[in-house]
C-alpha positions as CSV (number, residue, x, y, z in Angstrom):
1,X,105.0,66.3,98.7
2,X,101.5,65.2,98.9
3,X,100.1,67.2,102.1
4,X,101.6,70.6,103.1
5,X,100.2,72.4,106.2
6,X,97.2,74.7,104.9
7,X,97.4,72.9,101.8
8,X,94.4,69.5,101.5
9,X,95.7,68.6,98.1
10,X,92.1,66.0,97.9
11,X,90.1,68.7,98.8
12,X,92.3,71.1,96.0
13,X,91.8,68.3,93.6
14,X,87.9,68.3,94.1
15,X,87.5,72.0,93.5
16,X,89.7,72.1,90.5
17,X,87.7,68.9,89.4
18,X,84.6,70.9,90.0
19,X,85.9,73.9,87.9
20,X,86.4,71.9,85.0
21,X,90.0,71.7,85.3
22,X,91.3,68.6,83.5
23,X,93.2,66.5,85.6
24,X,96.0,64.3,84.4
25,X,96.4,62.5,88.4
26,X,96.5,63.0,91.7
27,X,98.0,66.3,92.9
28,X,101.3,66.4,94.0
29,X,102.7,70.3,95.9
30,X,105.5,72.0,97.3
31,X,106.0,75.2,99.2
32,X,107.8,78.2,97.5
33,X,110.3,79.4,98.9
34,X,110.4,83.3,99.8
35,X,107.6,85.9,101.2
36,X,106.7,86.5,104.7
37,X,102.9,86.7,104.1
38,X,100.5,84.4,102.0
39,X,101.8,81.3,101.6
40,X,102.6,80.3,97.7
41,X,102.0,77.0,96.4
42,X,103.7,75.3,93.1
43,X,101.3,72.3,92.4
44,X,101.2,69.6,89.5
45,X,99.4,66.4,88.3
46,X,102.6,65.4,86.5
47,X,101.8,66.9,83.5
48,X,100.5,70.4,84.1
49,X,101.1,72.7,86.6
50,X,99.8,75.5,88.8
51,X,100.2,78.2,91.9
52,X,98.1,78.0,94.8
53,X,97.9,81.1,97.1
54,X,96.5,81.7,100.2
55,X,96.9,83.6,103.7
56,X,99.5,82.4,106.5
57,X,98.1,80.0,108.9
58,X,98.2,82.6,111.8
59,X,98.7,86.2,112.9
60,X,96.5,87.3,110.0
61,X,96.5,91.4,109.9
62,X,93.5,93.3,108.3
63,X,93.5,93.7,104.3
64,X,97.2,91.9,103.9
65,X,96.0,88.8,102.6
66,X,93.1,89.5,100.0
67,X,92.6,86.5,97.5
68,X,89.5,88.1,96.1
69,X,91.6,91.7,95.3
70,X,94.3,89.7,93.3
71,X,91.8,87.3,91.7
72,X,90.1,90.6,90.1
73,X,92.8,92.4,89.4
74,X,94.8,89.8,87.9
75,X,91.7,88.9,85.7
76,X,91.3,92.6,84.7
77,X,94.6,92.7,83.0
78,X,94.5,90.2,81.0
79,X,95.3,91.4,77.6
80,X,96.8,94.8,78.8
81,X,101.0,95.5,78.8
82,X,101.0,94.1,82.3
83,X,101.9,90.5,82.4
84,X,100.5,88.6,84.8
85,X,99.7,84.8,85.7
86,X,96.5,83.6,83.9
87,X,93.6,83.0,86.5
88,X,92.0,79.3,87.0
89,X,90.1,79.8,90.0
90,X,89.4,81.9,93.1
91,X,87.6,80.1,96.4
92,X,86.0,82.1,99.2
93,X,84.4,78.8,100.9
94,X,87.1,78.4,103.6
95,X,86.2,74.7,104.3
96,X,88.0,73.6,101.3
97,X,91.7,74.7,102.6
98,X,90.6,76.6,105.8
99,X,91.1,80.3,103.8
100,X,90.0,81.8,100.7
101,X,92.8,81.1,97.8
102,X,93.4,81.6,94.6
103,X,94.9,79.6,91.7
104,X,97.2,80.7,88.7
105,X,99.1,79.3,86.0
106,X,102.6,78.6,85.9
107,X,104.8,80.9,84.6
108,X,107.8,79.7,83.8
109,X,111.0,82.0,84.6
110,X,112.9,82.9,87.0
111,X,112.7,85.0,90.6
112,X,115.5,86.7,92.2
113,X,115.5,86.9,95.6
114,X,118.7,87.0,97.6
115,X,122.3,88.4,96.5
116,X,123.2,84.8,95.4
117,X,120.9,84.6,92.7
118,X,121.6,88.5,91.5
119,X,125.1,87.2,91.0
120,X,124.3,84.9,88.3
121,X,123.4,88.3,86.2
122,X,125.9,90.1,84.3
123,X,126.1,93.6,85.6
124,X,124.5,94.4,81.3
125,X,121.7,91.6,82.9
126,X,121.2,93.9,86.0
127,X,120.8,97.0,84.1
128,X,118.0,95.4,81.3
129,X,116.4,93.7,84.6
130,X,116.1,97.1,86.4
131,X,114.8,98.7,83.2
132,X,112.4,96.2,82.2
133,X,110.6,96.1,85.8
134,X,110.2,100.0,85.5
135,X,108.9,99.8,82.5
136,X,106.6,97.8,83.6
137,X,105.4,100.3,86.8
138,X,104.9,102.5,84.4
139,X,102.6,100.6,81.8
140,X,100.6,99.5,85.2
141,X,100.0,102.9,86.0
142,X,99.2,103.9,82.2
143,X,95.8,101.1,82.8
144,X,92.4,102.5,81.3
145,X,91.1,101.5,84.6
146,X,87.4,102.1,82.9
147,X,88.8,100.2,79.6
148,X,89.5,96.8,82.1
149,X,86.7,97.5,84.5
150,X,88.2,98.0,87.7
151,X,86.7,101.6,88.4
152,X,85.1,100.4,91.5
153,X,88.2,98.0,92.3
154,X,89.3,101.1,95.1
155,X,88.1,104.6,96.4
156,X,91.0,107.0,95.2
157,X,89.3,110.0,96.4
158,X,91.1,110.5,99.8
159,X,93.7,107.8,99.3
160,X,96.6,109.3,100.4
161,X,94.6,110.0,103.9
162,X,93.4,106.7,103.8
163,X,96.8,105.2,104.0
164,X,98.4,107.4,106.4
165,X,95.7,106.2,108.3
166,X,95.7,102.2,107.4
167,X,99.3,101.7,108.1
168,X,98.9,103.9,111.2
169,X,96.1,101.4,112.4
170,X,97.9,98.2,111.3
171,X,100.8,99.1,113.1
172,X,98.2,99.4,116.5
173,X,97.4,95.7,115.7
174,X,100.9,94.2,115.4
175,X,103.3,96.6,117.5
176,X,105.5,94.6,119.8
177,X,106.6,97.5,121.3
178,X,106.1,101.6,121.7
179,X,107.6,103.5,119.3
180,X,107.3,107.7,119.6
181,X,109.2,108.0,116.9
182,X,106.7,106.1,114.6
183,X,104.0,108.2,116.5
184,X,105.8,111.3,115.5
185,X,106.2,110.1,111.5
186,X,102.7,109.8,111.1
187,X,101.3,112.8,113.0
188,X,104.1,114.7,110.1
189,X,102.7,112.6,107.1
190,X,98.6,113.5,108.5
191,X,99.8,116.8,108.4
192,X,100.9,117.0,105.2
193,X,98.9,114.9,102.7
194,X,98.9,116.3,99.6
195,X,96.2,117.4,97.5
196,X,94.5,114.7,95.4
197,X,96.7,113.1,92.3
198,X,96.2,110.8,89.4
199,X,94.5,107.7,89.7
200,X,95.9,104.3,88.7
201,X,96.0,100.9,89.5
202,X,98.8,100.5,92.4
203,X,100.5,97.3,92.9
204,X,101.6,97.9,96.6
205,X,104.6,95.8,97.1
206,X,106.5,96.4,93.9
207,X,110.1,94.6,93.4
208,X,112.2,92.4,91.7
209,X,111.1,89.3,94.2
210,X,107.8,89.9,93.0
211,X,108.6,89.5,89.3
212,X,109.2,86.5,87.3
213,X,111.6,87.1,84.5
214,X,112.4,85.4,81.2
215,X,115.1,82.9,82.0
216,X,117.1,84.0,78.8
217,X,116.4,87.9,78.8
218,X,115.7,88.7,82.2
219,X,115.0,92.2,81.0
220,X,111.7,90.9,80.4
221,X,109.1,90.5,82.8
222,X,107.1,87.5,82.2
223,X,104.5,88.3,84.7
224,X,103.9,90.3,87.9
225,X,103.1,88.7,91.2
226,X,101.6,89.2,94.7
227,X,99.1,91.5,93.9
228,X,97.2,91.2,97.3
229,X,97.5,95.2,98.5
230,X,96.6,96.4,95.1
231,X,94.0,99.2,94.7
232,X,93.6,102.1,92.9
233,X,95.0,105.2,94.0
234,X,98.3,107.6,93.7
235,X,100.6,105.6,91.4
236,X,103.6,107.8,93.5
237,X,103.1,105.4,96.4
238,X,104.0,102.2,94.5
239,X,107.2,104.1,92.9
240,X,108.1,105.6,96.5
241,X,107.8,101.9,98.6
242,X,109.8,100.4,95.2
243,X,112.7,103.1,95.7
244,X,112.6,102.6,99.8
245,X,112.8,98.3,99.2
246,X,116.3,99.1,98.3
247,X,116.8,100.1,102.1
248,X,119.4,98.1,103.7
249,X,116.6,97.2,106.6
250,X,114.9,94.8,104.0
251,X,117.5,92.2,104.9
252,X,116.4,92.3,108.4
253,X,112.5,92.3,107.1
254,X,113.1,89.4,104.7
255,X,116.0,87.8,106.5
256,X,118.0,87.1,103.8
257,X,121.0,89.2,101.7
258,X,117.8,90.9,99.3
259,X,118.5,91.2,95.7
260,X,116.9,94.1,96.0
261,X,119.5,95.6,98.3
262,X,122.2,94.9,96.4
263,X,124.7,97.9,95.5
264,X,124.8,96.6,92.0
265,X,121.4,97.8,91.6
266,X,120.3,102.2,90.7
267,X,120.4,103.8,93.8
268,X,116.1,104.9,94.9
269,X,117.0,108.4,93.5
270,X,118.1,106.7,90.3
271,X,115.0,104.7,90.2
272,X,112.8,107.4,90.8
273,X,114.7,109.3,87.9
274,X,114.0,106.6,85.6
275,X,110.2,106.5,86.3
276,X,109.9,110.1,85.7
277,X,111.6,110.1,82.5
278,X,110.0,106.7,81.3
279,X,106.3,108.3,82.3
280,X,107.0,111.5,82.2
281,X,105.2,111.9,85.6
282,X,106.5,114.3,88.2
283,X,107.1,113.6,91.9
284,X,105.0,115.7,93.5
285,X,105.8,116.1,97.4
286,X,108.5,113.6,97.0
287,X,109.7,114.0,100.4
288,X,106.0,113.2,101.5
289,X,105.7,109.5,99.5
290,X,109.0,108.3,101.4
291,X,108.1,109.4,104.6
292,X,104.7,106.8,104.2
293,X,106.5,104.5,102.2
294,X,109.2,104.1,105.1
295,X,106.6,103.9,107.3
296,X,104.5,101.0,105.5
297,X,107.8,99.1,105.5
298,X,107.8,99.7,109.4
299,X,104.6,98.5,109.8
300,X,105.0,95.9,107.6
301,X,108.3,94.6,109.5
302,X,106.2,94.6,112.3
303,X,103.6,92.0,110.9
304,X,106.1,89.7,109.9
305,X,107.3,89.3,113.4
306,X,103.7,89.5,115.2
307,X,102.9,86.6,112.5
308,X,105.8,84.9,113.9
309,X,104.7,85.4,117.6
310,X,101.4,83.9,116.7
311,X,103.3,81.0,115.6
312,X,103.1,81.5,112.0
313,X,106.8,81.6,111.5
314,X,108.2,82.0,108.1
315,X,111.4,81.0,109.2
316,X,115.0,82.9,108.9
317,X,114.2,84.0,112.5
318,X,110.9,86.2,111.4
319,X,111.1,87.4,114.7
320,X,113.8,89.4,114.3
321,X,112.1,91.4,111.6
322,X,110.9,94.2,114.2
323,X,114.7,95.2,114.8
324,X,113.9,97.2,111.0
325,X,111.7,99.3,112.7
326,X,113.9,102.0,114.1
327,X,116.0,102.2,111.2
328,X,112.9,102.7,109.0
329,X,111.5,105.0,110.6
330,X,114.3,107.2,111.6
331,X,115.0,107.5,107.9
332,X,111.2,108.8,107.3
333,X,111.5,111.2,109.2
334,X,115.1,112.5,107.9
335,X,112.9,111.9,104.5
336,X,110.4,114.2,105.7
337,X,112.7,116.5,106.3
338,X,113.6,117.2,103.0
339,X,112.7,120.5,101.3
């Protein structure tokens, strides 16, 4: 297609043109399927092609949608055991397409999304696929952050409070509804943070969806993506949201059968067991990391539908996504409970 909305490919091809970017003809683009926040490009000029992201045209909740955070990051790990989509450009001037974006190469591979594309894997496919993408968790949260230069790329000290607190205040700003519950799950987590942890790089929304993998060994990650709610802090939280993404509620959040779902996948206690053994990192207040993870995932249900309500839709009835909300956070608290 030649004009998507939030996407001026002339005004796309100007600023590439600016940055140097050799052009082969005018820029052709289509919408990626899948995710319920920024919106993902795949743009060519017939011979070459790239990944334009940027922020949803409406409903737009505070830090969600940072171009800038996964423009540095993604630039900082170039050359590490992370693999990640080369950065071409990052543009804060939002008259050229409205919003800061960024722009990546292509990688070429393959993302799993829904059930129907998990079956094309062999169950010996599913298991090196599940493997791989803990492997790479772990080699993220093994980043010299010094080494790459992204000491100043978060504040850990206080992290955990900080995000008891975040999610706490994003769910004020998209809440279509009371929820004592939810009220209750935080005042539990604010009253038992625990003490400062290690520091790492933390992806924030760590799946298979977010993953491209080798189309012939899709035990091997090819790169990493959607890094717009990374920071540095306790590497637990990314391992805790990845083992609560295989709640059944993320088919109500994403609106589709989720790969990551899917009973042919480790159960979130296996997961959790193979992190530990692959980084030989212990848990901690376990109990404590689900009860916030569940939580973000509430609160991030949430956004998807207030998006929707603001008429940024991202279709497979986004509205609906608030009906995950109960479920989530019902299960925090049972997590919570946990001794």
């Amino acid at each position: 297609m030649t004009g998507l909305p939030g996407l001026d490919l002339d005004a796309l091809h100007a600023h590439l043109a600016a940055r140097g970017v050799d052009l082969a003809g005018p820029l052709r683009g289509e919408l990626i399927a899948g995710g319920r926040s920024n919106l993902t490009f795949a743009v060519t000029d017939g011979s070459s092609r790239w990944v334009v992201r940027r922020p949803p045209l409406a409903g737009l909740t505070a830090s969600a949608h940072d171009m800038a955070r996964e423009h540095r990051v993604t630039s900082a790990l170039q050359g590490t055991e992370v693999p990640v989509a080369r950065p071409i450009s990052l543009c804060e001037d939002d008259t050229v397409l409205g919003a800061p974006f960024t722009v990546v190469e292509w990688v070429d591979g393959v993302v799993v999304r829904d059930q129907d594309e998990l079956a094309a894997l062999s169950d010996d496919a599913v298991r090196r696929t599940t493997a791989g993408l803990v492997e790479v968790l772990v080699a993220l949260h093994a980043v010299d952050v010094d080494a790459v230069g992204l000491r100043g790329f978060g504040r850990p000290e206080g992290f955990l409070t900080r995000q008891v607190a975040l999610w706490r205040r994003q769910w004020d700003s998209v809440r279509t509804r009371e929820s004592a519950d939810l009220e209750r799950l935080h005042a539990l987590l604010v009253d038992r943070v625990p003490a400062a942890g290690e520091v790492a790089v933390v992806h924030g929304d760590y799946r298979i969806d977010n993953a491209i993998l080798d189309r012939t060994d899709p035990g091997t990650v090819r790169a990493v993506v959607d890094w717009e709610l990374s920071t540095l802090g306790d590497p637990l939280t990314d391992v805790a949201l990845m083992c609560v993404y295989r709640h059944p509620a993320l088919d109500v959040v994403l609106g589709i059968p989720a790969a990551w779902t899917s009973p042919r996948l480790p159960a979130p206690d296996a997961l959790a067991e193979a992190y530990t053994r692959e980084s030989d990192r212990d848990l901690g207040d376990w109990p404590f990391y689900l009860g916030l993870a569940h939580l973000k995932l509430a609160v991030i249900a949430a956004g998807i539908a207030h998006r929707a309500h603001a008429g940024a839709d991202a279709g497979r009835d986004a509205r609906r996504a608030a009906e995950a909300v109960p479920d989530l956070v019902a299960d925090g608290l049972s997590a919570l409970a946990r001794r």
